[in-house]
Structure formats: C-alpha cells, structure tokens
C-alpha positions as CSV (number, residue, x, y, z in Angstrom):
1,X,-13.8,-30.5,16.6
2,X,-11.1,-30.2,13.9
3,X,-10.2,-26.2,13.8
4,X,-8.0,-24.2,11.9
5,X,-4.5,-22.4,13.8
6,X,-5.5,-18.8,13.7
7,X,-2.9,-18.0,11.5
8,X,-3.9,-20.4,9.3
9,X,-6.7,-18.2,8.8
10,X,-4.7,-15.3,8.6
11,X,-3.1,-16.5,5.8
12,X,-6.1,-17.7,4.1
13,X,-7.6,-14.2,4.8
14,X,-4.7,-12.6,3.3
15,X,-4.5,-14.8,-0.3
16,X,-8.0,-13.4,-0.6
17,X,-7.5,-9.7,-0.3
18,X,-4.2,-10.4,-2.3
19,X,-4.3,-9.7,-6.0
20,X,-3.9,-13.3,-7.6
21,X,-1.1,-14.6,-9.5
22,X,-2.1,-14.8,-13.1
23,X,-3.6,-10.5,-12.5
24,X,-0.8,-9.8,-11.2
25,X,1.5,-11.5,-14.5
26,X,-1.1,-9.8,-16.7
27,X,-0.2,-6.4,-15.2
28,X,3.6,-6.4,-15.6
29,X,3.1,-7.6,-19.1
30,X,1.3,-5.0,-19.6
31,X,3.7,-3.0,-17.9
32,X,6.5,-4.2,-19.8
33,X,4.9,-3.4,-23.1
34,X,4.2,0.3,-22.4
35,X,8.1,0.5,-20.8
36,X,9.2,-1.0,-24.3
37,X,7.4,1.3,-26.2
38,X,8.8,4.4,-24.4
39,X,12.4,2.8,-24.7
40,X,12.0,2.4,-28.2
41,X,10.0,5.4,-29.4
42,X,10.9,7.7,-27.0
43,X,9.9,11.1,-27.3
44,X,12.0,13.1,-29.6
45,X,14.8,15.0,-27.5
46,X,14.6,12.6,-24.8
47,X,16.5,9.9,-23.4
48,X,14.9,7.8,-20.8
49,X,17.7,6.9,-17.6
50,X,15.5,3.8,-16.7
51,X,11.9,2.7,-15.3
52,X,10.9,2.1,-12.1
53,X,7.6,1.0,-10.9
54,X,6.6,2.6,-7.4
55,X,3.3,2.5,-5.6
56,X,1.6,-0.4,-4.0
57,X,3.1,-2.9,-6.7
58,X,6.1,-1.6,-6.3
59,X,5.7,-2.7,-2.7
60,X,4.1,-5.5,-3.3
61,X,1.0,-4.6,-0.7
62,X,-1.8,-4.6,-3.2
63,X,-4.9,-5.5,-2.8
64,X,-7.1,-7.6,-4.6
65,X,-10.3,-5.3,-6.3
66,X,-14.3,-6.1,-5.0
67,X,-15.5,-3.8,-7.7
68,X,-13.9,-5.9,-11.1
69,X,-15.3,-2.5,-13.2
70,X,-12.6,-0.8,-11.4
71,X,-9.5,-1.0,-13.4
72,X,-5.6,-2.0,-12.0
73,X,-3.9,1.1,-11.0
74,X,-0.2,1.1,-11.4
75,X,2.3,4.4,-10.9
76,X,5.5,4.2,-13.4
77,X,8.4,6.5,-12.8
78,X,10.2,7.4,-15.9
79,X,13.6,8.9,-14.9
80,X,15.2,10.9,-17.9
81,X,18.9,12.1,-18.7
82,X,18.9,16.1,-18.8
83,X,15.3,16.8,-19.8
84,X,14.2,20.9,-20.1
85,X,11.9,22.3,-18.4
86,X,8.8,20.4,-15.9
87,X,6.2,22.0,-17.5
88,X,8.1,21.3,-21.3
89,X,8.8,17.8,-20.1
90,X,5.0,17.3,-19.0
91,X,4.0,18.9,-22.7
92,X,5.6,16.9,-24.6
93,X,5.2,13.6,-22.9
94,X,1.3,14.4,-23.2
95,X,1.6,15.5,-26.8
96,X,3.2,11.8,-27.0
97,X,0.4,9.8,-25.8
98,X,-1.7,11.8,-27.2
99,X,-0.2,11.1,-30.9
100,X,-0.6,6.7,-29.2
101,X,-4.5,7.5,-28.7
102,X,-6.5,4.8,-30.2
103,X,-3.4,2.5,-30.5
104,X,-2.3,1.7,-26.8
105,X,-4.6,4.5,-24.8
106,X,-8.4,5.2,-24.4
107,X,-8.2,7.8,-22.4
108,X,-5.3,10.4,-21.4
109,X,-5.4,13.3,-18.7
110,X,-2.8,15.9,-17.1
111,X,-2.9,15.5,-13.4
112,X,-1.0,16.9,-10.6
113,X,1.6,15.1,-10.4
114,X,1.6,12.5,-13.2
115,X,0.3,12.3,-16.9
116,X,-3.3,9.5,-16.3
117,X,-3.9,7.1,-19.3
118,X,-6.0,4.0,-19.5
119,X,-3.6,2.0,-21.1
120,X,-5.0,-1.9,-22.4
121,X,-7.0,-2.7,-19.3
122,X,-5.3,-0.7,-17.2
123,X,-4.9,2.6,-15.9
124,X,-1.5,3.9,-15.2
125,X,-0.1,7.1,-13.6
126,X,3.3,8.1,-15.7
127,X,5.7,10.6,-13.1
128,X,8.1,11.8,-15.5
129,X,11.4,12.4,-13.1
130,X,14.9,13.0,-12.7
131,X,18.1,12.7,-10.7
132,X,20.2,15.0,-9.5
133,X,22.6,14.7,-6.8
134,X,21.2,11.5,-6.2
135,X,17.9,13.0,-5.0
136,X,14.6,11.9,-7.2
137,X,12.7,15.4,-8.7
138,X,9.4,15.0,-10.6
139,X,7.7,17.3,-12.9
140,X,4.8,18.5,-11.3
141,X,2.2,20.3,-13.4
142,X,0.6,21.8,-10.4
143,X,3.8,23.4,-9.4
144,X,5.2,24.4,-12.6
145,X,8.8,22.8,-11.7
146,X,10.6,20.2,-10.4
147,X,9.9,18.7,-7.1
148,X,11.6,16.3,-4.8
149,X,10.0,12.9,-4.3
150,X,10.9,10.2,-2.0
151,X,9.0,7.6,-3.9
152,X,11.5,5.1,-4.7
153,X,12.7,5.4,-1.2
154,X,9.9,5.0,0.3
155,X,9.9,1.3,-1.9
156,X,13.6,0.4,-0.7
157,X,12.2,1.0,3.0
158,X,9.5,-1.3,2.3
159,X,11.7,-3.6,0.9
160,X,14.1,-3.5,4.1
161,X,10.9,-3.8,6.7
162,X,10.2,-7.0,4.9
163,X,13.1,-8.3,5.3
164,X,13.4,-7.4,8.6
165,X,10.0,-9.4,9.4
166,X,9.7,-11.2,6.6
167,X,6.7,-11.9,5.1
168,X,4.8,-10.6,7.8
169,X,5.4,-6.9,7.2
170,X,3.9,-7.0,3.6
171,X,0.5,-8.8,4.9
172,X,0.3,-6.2,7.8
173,X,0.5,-3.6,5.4
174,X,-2.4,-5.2,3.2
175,X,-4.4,-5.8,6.2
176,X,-4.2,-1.9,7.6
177,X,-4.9,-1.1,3.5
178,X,-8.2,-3.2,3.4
179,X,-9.8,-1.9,6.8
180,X,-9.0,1.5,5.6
181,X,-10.5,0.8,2.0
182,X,-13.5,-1.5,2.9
183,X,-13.8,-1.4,6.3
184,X,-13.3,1.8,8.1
185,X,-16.5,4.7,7.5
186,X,-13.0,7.1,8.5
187,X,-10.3,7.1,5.8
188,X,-7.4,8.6,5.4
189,X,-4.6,8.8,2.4
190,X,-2.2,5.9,1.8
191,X,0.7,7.9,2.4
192,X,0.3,8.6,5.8
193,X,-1.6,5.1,6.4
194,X,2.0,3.5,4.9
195,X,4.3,6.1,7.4
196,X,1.5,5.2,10.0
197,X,2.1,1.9,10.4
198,X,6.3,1.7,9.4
199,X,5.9,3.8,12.9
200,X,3.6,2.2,14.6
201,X,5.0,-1.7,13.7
202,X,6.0,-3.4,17.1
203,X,10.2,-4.2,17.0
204,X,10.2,-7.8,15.5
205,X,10.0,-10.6,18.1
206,X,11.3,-14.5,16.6
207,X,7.9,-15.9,17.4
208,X,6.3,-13.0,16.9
209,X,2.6,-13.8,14.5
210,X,0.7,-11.7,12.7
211,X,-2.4,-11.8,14.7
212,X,-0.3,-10.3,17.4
213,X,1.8,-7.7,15.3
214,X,-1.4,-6.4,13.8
215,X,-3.2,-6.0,17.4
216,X,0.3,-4.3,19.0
217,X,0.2,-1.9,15.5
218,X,-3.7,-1.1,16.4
219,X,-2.5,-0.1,20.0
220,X,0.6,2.3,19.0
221,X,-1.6,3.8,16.5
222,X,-4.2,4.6,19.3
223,X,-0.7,6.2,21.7
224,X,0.0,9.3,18.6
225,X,-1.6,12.3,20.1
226,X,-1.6,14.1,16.6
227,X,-1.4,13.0,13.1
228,X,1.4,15.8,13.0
229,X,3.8,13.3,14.6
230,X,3.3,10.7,12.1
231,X,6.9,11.3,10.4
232,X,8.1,10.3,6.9
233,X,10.0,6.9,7.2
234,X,12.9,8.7,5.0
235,X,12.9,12.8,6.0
236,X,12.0,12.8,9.5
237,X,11.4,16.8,8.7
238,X,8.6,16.8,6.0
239,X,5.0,17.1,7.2
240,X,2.5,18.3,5.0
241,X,-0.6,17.7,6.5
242,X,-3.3,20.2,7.0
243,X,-6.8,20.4,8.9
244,X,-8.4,18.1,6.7
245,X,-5.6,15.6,7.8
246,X,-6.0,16.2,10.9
247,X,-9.6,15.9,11.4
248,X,-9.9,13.0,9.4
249,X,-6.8,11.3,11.2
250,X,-8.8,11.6,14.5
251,X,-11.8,9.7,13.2
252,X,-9.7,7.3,12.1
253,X,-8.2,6.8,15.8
254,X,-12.0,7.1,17.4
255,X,-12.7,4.0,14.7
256,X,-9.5,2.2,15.6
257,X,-10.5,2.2,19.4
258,X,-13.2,-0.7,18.9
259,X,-11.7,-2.6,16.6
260,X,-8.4,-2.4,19.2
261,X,-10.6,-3.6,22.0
262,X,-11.9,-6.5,19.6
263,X,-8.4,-7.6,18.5
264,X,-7.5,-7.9,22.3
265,X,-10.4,-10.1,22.9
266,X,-9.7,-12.1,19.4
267,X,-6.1,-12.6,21.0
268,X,-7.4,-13.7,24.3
269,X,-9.6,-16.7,22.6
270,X,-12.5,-15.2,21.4
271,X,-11.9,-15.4,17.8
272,X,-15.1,-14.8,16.0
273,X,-13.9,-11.2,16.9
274,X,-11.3,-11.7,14.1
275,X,-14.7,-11.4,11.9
276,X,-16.0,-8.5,13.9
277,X,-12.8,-6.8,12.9
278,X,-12.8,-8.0,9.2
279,X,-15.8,-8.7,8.1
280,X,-17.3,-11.5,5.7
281,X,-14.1,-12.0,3.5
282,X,-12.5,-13.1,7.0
283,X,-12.8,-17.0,7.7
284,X,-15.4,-18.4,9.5
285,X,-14.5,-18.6,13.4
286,X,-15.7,-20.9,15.9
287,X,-17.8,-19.1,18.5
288,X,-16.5,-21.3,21.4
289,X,-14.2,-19.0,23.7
290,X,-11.2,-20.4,25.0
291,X,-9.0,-18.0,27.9
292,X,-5.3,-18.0,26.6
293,X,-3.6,-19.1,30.0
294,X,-1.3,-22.0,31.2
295,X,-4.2,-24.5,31.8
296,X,-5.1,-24.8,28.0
297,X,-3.2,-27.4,25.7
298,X,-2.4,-26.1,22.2
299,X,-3.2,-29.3,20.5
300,X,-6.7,-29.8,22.6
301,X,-7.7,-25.9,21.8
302,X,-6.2,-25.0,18.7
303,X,-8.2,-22.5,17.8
304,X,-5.8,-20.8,20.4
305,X,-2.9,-21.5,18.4
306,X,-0.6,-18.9,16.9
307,X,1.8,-20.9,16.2
C-alpha cells in the first residue's frame, strides 16, 4: 500500500490552513494602495516616518479563513515624525478617513488602540505610533497618551525564530493558531498563544520534523504551572494578565492534555490520531498501526516516516 511520509501530510495540512498566494498578493496591493494614499495625502501637520505592517502578516503565520464572509484582517503601524498629542493624533487621523468615507472606506470606528476601517475588501487596524529613543509608543485612545508597544519587535523575533528553524517555526505557529481558532472549545488571546509557544518551542535539533516539534511544544506547554510565567519574548518583566487569563489559560492546558496524549500515540505509529488532533481539514490517515522501533524498515512502513 502506497502511503504518504507523515510530513508529507504535514505539509499538505499546512498549504490548506495557509492563506493562498493570489489572497495573499491581493492584500498587500491593497495594502500598498492605502500606504500610498497616506504618503501622499497625509494629514495636514503631519509627516509620516514610514509604514510597517505587524500582526500575523507581518509574521507571516496567517491563516487561511473557513468563514469567506469574514473579511482579511491586517494591523498597519504608521510611525510619524514629532506628532502632538495621542488623543490629537487619534482625532485627526479619524477626522481623515472620515473626510475618505465612501471613496476608500465603508465603515470607520475608534478603538482602543487603533483607528478600525473596512478598507476595499478588507478590514484594517491603523496604530498611529512614534519613536523615541528607539522605543515604539502608540496613541492609545483608551489611555489618553502614548504607550510603549513592542509590536515590531515582537515581528523581528519571529523573523529570527524562523531562521533559526527555518521553515518549521512559521508552520508551528499556524498549527498552534488553528487548534486555538477551530479546534480548541478553550481559547485564549494570540498574544500570549504567540509568547506561549516562542517559550515552549523545543531547542532546534538538525533532523528535527515538525510532527515532533509540535508534540515536544504540546508537552512544555502542559510543564507551565501558571499562565503568569508565560513571559514576553522581548521584556521578560511585562505581564499583564489578569483572572480571566488565568482561568481561561488553565482550560486551555486541561484541553491540551488529550490532544498531548494523541500526538504521542500519532508519533508512535498510530497516525489516524494526527486527525483526532486536527480534524477533517487534516489528510486522511491510514488506520494500520505500526510501533516506531528498530524492527520496522522505513521504506516497507512509511507511514512511519518523518523523514
């Protein structure tokens, strides 16, 4: 019986959940076009430093939407040269896309941290920012001043762990975003999923495979005692959860217990756990099991392959 290397499936698994090419061209053109326009109509008494994208296409972990009436969310930091006050800054930015309403937006709401507008197909979260002593500060509404933000850093660590592990790291991170988005009844935010898993990662290995890396992740996960020592990857100080984290964060664990126990017995031959674990979206598995021990030949059981 011809079957597929495991990690074949893997990457199969992952090209699904991944948004595709041409969406994914279709969003920074889009992207591109609202950064020109705020280049070259910029507000009046401001001068934009430069624009960054941040967030999970920043990082290049997102996913690929079920729901296709859900539109593509992307975060845009616009980083300004001496602006006045947050809550000026926040006015007149709104003020500005308010004045584009009916020519590139639908729809256009203050939020916390970011002015909200559905902009051609897309909605997109503008965090107006600046530098200063080369420390990132947004202007947060909900404050009423300038905060610090470790956004873009947290984009340059993501960009170092993939390095590190190549392309592994990214599809670990997608496949720790879709149990927590589609799978898991137990969710909890995608900042401290993203810190939970840049701590949790096993040290890279040269034959290390993904199968494996995401089992070892599911098992350091399951060693924190409290969600309080999930720290950020770049200020080891901050934590800012509170019991709503907390409570949520050990549901999560309780959920990750079974699916740990499955991804042990999915590494030990038994892969129809692998869709146990994932669900339908996973490929189909072959239900014979095969123990993973020095009497099995690769190329007569490959469904025991991870190489």
């Amino acid at each position: 019986m011809e079957v597929n290397r495991i990690t074949d499936d893997f990457d199969t698994f992952v090209k699904k959940i991944t948004i595709n090419e041409k969406e994914k061209n279709d969003i920074i053109d889009k992207h591109n076009n609202l950064s020109n326009m705020l280049r070259e109509d910029t507000p009046e008494g401001y001068e934009i430093d430069r624009i960054n994208l941040s967030g999970s296409y920043a990082k290049h972990t997102v996913l690929n939407e079920k729901d296709k009436d859900k539109l593509p969310d992307v975060d845009m930091i616009v980083i300004l040269k001496n602006p006045p006050t947050s809550n000026k800054t926040n006015k007149d930015f709104f003020d500005y896309f308010i004045s584009k309403k009916g020519k590139v937006t639908k729809n256009i709401r203050q939020q916390s941290n970011s002015i909200g507008l559905i902009y051609s197909g897309i909605s997109v979260d503008i965090v107006l920012a600046k530098e200063e002593n080369g420390k990132l500060f947004i202007a947060s509404d909900k404050e009423g001043c300038w905060i610090e933000s470790n956004a873009l850093v947290h984009v340059d660590y993501m960009k170092k762990q993939q390095k590190k592990y190549e392309i592994n790291y990214h599809s670990l991170m997608k496949l720790f975003k879709y149990l927590n988005k589609y799978i898991l009844d137990n969710k909890i935010k995608s900042y401290t999923l993203e810190m939970l898993i840049h701590q949790s990662v096993p040290e890279y290995k040269v034959d290390q495979t993904l199968p494996e890396m995401f089992k070892d992740t599911l098992g350091n996960i399951l060693s924190i005692e409290k969600i309080t020592d999930i720290r950020d990857c770049s200020d080891e100080s901050k934590c800012g959860y509170d019991k709503k984290d907390e409570d949520r964060f050990n549901y999560f664990q309780n959920e990750l217990e079974d699916l740990y126990t499955l991804a042990v017995s999915a590494c030990n031959g038994l892969r129809k756990d692998w869709e146990a674990i994932f669900g339908e979206d996973f490929p189909k598995q072959p239900s014979i099991k095969v123990e993973n021990n020095n009497n099995y030949k690769k190329n007569q059981t490959p469904w025991c392959s991870y190489e």
